[in-house]
Every structure is written in C-alpha cells, then in structure tokens.
Steps between C-alpha positions, in 0.01 A plus 500: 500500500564287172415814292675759696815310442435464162456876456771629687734256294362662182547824628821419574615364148305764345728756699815325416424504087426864553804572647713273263329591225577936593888347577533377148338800355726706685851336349402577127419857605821742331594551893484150561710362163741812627541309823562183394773577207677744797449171687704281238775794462576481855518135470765452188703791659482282884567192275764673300669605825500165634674374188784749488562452847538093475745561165703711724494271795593194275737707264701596871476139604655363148751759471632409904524122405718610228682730649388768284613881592155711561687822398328585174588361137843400385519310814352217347743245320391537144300786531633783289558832691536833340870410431440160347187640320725746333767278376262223410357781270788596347574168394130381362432321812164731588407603136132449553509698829626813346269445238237572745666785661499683198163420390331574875682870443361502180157415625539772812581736242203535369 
C-alpha cells in the first residue's frame, strides 16, 4: 500500500509540473505577451476611469462647500473668463498665454 501511495503522489506532482510548466510556456508565446499587455491597457484605462471620476466627485464636493457656481468658467471668483481673459491681455496681464496661442497656431500650421 506504502508504494502505491508513493506512486500516485509522484504521478500527481509530476502532472502538476507538466501542466505549470506548458502554463508558463504559454504566457511568453506572442499570443500570450498580446494578452497580457491588452490585460494592463484595460487596467490603466479602468484605473484611469476611477481617478477622473473621484476628481469630479471631490471637485463637486469642494466647489458646494464654497458655494461655487457649477455653470462653466468665469463663475469661479478669480478665474478669468473670456471677458477678463481679454482685458487682462490687453493690459500684459496674460502675456505668456498669448505667447502660446500664437506659437500652438504656428505649430498647427505646419
């Protein structure tokens, strides 16, 4: 009985490496390294999601304890709107941001 045992428990592990062993092989296969980088995209873009969602949450929350307007910008006190960014232009207030204007035309240019 002793060596039955003894055998069927080598079998056994035998069977096991086998299988782990064709597992492993398996994951470095092109199919298998496919897999697993699809596997990490779906993760950063879940993970991603899950960020954006909790900025929104606590950017809602923050703007309600300060009695913040939700409409859209300009509503926020200091925050320039198109009106304010105009005059703040015209009197050297946003130099740097027109500075980039221009250059990201340039740039789509060409």
């Amino acid at each position: 009985m002793s060596r039955g045992l003894w055998f069927v428990a080598g079998a056994g592990a035998g069977i096991y490496a086998m299988l782990k062993a064709r597992r492993t092989a398996e994951v470095f296969t092109p199919e298998g390294l496919r897999d697993r980088v699809a596997g990490l995209g779906l993760v950063a873009h879940l993970f991603a999601e899950e960020v954006r969602a909790g900025m929104t949450e606590k950017e809602t929350e923050l703007r309600e304890r300060l009695g913040w307007a939700l409409d859209g910008p300009g509503t926020v006190p200091g925050e320039l709107g198109p009106a304010g960014a105009e005059s703040a232009e015209r009197t050297g207030g946003v130099e740097t941001l027109a500075g980039s204007r221009s250059s990201t035309n340039e740039m789509e240019n060409l």
